[in-house]
C-alpha positions in Angstrom: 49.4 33.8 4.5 50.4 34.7 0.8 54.1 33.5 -0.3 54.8 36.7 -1.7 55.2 40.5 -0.9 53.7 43.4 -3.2 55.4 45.5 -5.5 54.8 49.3 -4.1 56.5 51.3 -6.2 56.0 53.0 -9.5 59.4 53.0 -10.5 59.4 49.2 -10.1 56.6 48.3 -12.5 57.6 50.7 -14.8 61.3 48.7 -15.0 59.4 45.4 -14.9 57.5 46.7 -17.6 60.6 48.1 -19.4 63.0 45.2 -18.6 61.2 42.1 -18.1 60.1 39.1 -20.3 56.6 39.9 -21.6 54.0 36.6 -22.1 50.8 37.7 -23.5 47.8 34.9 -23.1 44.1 35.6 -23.7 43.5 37.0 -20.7 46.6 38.3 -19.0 50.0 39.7 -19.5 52.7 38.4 -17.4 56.6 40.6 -16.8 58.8 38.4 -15.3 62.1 39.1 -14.2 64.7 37.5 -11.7 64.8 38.4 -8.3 67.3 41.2 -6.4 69.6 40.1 -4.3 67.7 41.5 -1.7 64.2 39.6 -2.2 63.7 37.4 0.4 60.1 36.4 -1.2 58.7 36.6 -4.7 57.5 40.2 -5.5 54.2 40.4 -7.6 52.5 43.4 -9.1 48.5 42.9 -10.0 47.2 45.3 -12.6 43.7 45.5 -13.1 42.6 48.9 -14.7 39.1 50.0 -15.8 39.1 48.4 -18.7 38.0 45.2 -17.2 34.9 46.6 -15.7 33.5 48.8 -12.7 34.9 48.0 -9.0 33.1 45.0 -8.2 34.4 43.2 -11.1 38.1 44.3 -11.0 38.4 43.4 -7.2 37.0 39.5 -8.0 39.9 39.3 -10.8 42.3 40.8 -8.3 41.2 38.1 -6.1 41.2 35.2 -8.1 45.0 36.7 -9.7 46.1 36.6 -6.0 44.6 33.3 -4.8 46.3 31.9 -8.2 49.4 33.0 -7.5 49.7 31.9 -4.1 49.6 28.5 -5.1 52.0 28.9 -8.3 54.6 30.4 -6.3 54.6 28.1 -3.6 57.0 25.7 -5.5 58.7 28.3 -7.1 62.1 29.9 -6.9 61.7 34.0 -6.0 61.1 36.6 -8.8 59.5 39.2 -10.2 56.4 39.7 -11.4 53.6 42.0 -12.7 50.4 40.3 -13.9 48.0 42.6 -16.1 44.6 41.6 -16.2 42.9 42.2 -20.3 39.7 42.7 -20.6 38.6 39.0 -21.4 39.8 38.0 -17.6 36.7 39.7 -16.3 34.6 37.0 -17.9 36.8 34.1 -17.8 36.4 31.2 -15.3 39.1 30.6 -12.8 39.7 27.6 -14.6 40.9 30.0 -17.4 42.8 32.4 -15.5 44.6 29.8 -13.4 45.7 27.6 -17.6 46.3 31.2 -18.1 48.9 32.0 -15.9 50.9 28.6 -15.3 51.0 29.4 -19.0 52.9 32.6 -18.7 55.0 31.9 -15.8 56.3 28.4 -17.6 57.8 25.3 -16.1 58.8 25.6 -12.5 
């Protein structure tokens, strides 16, 4: 069972977007903001457009993004998150994506 709930609406990636920290790695980009009062679990947002290839390819880096994140926010305090995936995660191991993203989302 995932630790986290999924950001629905377009209103909230467009303030995560607009309002949250932005870390850029090779692969991703990570907005991180603090949780509402009323999250009772982190809230994540996974972004993987067409740029990163046809279907096949952005569901296995939505995978791997949600498999990742499972484990880093199992330690971690609640927030808010949206991950976009850039073009080089297609091809990157998980390996890469997982340096990747502990990368953005810092010490615990």
């Amino acid at each position: 069972m995932r630790c986290f709930a999924s950001l629905r609406r377009r209103a909230d990636f467009a303030r995560l977007r607009q309002r949250g920290r932005r870390v850029a790695t090779e692969t991703l980009t990570v907005y991180r903001a603090d949780a509402q009062p009323g999250d009772a679990s982190s809230l994540v947002g996974i972004a993987v457009g067409t740029p990163i290839g046809k279907a096949v390819v952005r569901n296995k880096v939505r995978r791997r993004l949600v498999s990742i994140l499972d484990d880093a926010l199992a330690q971690r305090r609640s927030m808010r998150l949206l991950v976009v995936a850039r073009p080089a995660a297609a091809a990157a191991a998980f390996g890469s994506l997982r340096a990747d993203l502990y990368r953005a989302l810092g010490p615990a």
